[in-house]
N, C-alpha and C positions, 0 to 999 in steps of 0.2 A: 567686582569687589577689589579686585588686583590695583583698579585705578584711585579708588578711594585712599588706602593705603601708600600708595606714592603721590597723593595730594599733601597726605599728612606728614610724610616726610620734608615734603618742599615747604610745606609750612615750618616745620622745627628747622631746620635748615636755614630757612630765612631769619628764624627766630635764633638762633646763634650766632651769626652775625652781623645782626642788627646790633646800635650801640646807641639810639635814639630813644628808646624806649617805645616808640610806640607802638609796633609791630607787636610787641606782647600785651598790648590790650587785646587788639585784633585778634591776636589770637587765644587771649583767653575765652572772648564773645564767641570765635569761630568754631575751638575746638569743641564742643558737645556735639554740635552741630557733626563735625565731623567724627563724631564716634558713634553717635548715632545711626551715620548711614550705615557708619563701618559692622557696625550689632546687625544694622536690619538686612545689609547685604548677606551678613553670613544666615541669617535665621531664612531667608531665600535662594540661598545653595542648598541650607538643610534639608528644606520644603521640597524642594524640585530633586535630592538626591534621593528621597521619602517616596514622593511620587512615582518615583523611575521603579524603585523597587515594588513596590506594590501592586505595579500595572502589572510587573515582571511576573509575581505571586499570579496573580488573576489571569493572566492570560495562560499559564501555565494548567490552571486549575480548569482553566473552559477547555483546555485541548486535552486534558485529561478526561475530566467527563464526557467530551465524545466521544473519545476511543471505546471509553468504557460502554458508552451507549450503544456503537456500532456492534461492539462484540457479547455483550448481554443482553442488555436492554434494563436490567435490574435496578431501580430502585436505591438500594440497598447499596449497589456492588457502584453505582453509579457518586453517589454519595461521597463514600469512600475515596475511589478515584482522584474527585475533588479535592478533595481535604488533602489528600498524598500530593496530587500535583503542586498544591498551594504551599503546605509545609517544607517541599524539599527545596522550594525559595522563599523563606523567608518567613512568612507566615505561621506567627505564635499566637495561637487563644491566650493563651495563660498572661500575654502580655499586654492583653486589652484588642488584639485585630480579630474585627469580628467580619465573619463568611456568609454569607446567605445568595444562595443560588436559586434558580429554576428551569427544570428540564420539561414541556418546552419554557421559552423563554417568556417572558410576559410583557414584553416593550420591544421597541423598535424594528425594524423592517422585517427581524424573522421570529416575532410574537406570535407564539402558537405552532411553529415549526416544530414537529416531531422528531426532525432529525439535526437539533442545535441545541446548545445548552449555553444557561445564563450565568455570569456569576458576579457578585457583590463585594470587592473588599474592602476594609473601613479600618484606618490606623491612627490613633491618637497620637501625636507628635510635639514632645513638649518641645519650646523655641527659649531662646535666650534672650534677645534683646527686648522680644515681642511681651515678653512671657512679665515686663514691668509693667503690662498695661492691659493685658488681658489674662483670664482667669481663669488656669486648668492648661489643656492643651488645643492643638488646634489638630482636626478631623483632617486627614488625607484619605481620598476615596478613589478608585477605579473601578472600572465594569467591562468583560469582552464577556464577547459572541462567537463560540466558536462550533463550526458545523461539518458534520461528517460527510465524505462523499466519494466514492468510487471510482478508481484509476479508471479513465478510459482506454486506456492501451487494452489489448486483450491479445496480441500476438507480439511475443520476446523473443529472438532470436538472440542468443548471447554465446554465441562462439567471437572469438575475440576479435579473428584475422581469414576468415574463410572468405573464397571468392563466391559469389553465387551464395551465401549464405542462407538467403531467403532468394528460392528462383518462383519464377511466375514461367509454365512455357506449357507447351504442348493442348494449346487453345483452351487452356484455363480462362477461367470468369471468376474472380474471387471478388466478393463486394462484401466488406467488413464495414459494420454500421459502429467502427471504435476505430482506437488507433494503433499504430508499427511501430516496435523500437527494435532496429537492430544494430547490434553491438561492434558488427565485426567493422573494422578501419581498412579494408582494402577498399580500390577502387570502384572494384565491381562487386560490393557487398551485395545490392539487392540488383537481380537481374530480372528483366522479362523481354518474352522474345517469342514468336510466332504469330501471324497476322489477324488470328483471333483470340489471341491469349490477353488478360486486362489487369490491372491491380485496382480496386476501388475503396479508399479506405476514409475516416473522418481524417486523421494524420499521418502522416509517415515522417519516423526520424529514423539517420540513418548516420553511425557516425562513421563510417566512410563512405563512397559514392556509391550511384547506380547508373543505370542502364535499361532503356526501354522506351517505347514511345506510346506505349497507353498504360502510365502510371499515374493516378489520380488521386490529390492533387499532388502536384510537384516536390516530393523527396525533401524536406529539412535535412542536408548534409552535414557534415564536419561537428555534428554536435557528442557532447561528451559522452563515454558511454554510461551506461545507467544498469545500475546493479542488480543482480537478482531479488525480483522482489520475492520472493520465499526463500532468500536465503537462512533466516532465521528458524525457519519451520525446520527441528528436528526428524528424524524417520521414526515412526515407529517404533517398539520394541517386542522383541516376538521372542517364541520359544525356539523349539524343536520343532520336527515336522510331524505334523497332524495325519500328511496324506503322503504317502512317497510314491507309490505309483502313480502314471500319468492317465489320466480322467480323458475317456474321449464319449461322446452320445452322438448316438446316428443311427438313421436304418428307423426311424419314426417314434426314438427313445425320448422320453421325456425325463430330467432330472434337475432334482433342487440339493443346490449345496448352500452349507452352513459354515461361518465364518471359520477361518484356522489359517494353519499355514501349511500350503501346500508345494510337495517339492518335485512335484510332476504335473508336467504340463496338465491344460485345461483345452480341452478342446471338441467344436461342436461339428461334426460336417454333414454332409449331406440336410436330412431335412430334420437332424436332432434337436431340440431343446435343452438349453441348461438355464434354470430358472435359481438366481441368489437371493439369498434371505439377506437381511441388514446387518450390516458389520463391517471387520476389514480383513480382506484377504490378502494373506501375504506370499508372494510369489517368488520362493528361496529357490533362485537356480530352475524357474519354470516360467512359460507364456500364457497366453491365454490366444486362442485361434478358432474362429469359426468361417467357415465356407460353405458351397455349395448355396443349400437352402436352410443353413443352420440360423440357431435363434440365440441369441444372450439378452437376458431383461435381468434387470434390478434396483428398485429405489431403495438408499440409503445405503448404497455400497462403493468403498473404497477398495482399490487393487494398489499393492505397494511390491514394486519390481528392489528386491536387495541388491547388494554390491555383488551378491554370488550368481548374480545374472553374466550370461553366456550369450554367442553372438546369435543363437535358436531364439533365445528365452525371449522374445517381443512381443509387445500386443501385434495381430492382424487378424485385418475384416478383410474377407476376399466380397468379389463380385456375387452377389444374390442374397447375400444375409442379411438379415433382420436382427438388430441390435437397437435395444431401447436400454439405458443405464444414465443413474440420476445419482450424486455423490450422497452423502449425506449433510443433513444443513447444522447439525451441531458434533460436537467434540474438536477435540482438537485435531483432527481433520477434517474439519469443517468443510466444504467446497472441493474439493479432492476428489476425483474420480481417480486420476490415474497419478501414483507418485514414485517417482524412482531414482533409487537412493545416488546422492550425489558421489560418490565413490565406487559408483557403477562402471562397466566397462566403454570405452568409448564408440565401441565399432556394433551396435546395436541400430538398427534402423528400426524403428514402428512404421506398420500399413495399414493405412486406410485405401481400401482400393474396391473400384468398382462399382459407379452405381448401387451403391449397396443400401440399402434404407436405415437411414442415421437419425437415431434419436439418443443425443450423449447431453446431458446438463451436469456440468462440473470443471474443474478445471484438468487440461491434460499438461502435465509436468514431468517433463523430460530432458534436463539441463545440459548434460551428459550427452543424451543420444538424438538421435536425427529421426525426423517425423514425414512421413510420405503421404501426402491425399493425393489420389490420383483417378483417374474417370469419372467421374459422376459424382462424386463422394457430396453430401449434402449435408451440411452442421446444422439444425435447426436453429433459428434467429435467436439471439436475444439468452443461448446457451451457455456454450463452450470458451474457454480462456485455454489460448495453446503457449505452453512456455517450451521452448525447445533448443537443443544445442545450435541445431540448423533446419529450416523446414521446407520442401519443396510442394510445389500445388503444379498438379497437371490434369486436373476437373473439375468442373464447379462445383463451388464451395462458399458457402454465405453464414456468416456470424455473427456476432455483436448486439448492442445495446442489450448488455447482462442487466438491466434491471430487472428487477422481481424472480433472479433466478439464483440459484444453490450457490453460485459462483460469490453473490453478496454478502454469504454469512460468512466466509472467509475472512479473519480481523488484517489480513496480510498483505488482502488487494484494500483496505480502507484507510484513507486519512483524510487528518482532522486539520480543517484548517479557520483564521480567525477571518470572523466577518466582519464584526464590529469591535 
């Protein structure tokens, strides 16, 4: 458009000192001509700055309704979503732009995909030059694709500067069917070391170096670090203490607890049973500990370690116990098995230790404090998500490909991103 414009000036330019007269026929014949471009160029900035906004709406509006889909699945709730994502760029009903969406989609490569949503925007755009020649406005349209899908990282180390951050040693076998991100910038952030010790993972990022010569595949170094992904996820909110004495069953005791807050320890040894009903336990200044031949089971339960946690107060599995615990798949601790509160103490280790028979589904979240597998320790496949300050493996231990497990309903590990 810019050049149109300085055509027309070389024209009047020419036409002022001119003294022939003829240059002003010329240019009487020329100029329409040249205003015309100059109308249609701008009615083609307008279009194209129309365009840009719209898509803007619409793509907005698809990664909204996936989020929404990933974390409901509603209908209703999904709808909405839409509308909200599309309105807070741009997109006015009242002004003639009309929305029509479909979850799944009904066109293109992911028609019928349950986990993508479609959407429609339509804006009438009245034009200026154009608008001499045709009648009404002209329709500006866009359409995205946008599909939800599931961090594959499944183990965060996010201490910042720790050496050994993430260590592999003592003839560990870890084979993670997902990927590494660890945060710390030293050197030797990720180490492994002992002649049958291994790292096996789909990625490994690391944003300062490592160390090791069966790390598989080869460490992505020097890469930025990457934020806590449940930073946002507030703690809980709890009372008083429901239970102040510390709870221990053994000696061929069987016992089921019921959600509250308890501010003494929990613990099972010998060949006790502690059986949890569904809810969330809140663990003010207490642990949770079983050994021996002790037992902990419970589907749809969360444990939340507070800030009033002490350097006792830890999860630990010793060698020979049997623990089966499954988070819960909805509320707002969705996927959560184990969470503890970001203003927790730092000098807290958790243990997993011992051949112990593991059956955990949810994610374990320990930002804060330092996570131990060591002997044997077994993650059932396709389970567990470990977020930790720092985490060592000294047994084998095998995780990943979280699909179809509690760890999905989490909206925290899920994003939305455009496909079409």
């Amino acid at each position: 458009m810019i050049s149109v414009f300085v055509e027309i000036l070389t024209f009047l330019t020419r036409f002022r000192k001119d003294r022939s007269g003829g240059l002003l026929i010329y240019t009487a014949l020329a100029l329409p001509a040249l205003l015309g471009a100059a109308g249609l160029s701008t009615d083609v900035v307008l279009w194209y700055l129309q365009k840009r906004a719209v898509q803007t709406a619409t793509d907005s509006a698809a990664i909204s309704g996936a989020y929404e889909l990933a974390r409901t699945g509603g209908a209703t709730a999904v709808a909405q979503a839409i509308e909200n994502g599309a309105t807070v760029n741009g997109y006015d009903s009242s002004a003639g732009d009309a929305l029509t969406y479909h979850a799944p989609p009904s066109s293109g490569a992911f028609a019928g995909d349950g986990d993508a949503v479609e959407v429609f925007i339509e804006r009438p755009v009245r034009m200026f030059f154009t608008a001499l020649f045709l009648n009404g406005s002209v329709a500006v349209a866009a359409r995205a694709v946008a599909a939800i899908d599931l961090l594959d990282t499944c183990v965060w180390v996010l201490d910042p500067a720790a050496s050994s951050a993430l260590k592999v040693a003592g003839g560990a076998r870890v084979e993670l069917g997902c990927g590494i991100m660890v945060n710390s910038t030293d050197t030797q952030a990720l180490t492994q070391s002992g002649t049958t010790s291994c790292l096996v993972a789909t990625t490994i990022k690391v944003a300062g170096g490592y160390s090791g010569d069966c790390v598989q595949p080869g460490p992505i170094t020097g890469v930025s670090p990457r934020p806590d992904p449940l930073a946002a996820l507030e703690p809980p909110p709890h009372g008083g203490c429901d239970h102040t004495a510390k709870i221990q069953v053994g000696a061929g005791q069987v016992v089921t607890l019921s959600p509250g807050v308890y501010c003494g320890s929990i613990e099972a040894v010998e060949d006790g049973v502690i059986n949890f009903e569904p809810g969330l336990y809140v663990l003010d200044g207490a642990g949770l500990k079983v050994s021996g031949q002790g037992t902990l089971t419970g589907d749809g339960v969360t444990f939340h370690l507070t800030e009033n946690s002490g350097a006792s107060d830890n999860i630990s599995v010793q060698a020979g116990a049997t623990v089966s615990l499954k988070a819960a798949a909805s509320g707002d601790l969705a996927g959560i098995l184990f969470y503890q509160d970001r203003n927790g103490p730092t000098n807290v280790t958790h243990h997993f230790t011992g051949g112990s028979n593991m059956d955990i589904e949810g994610i374990l979240y320990f930002p804060s404090q330092d996570v131990n597998f060591s002997g044997g320790t077994t993650l059932d496949v396709s389970s567990s998500l470990i977020i930790a300050n720092s985490l060592n493996f000294t047994g084998q231990s095998t995780l990943g490909n979280l699909e179809g497990s509690v760890v999905e309903t989490s909206p925290y590990l899920v994003f939305a991103r455009l496909v079409e």
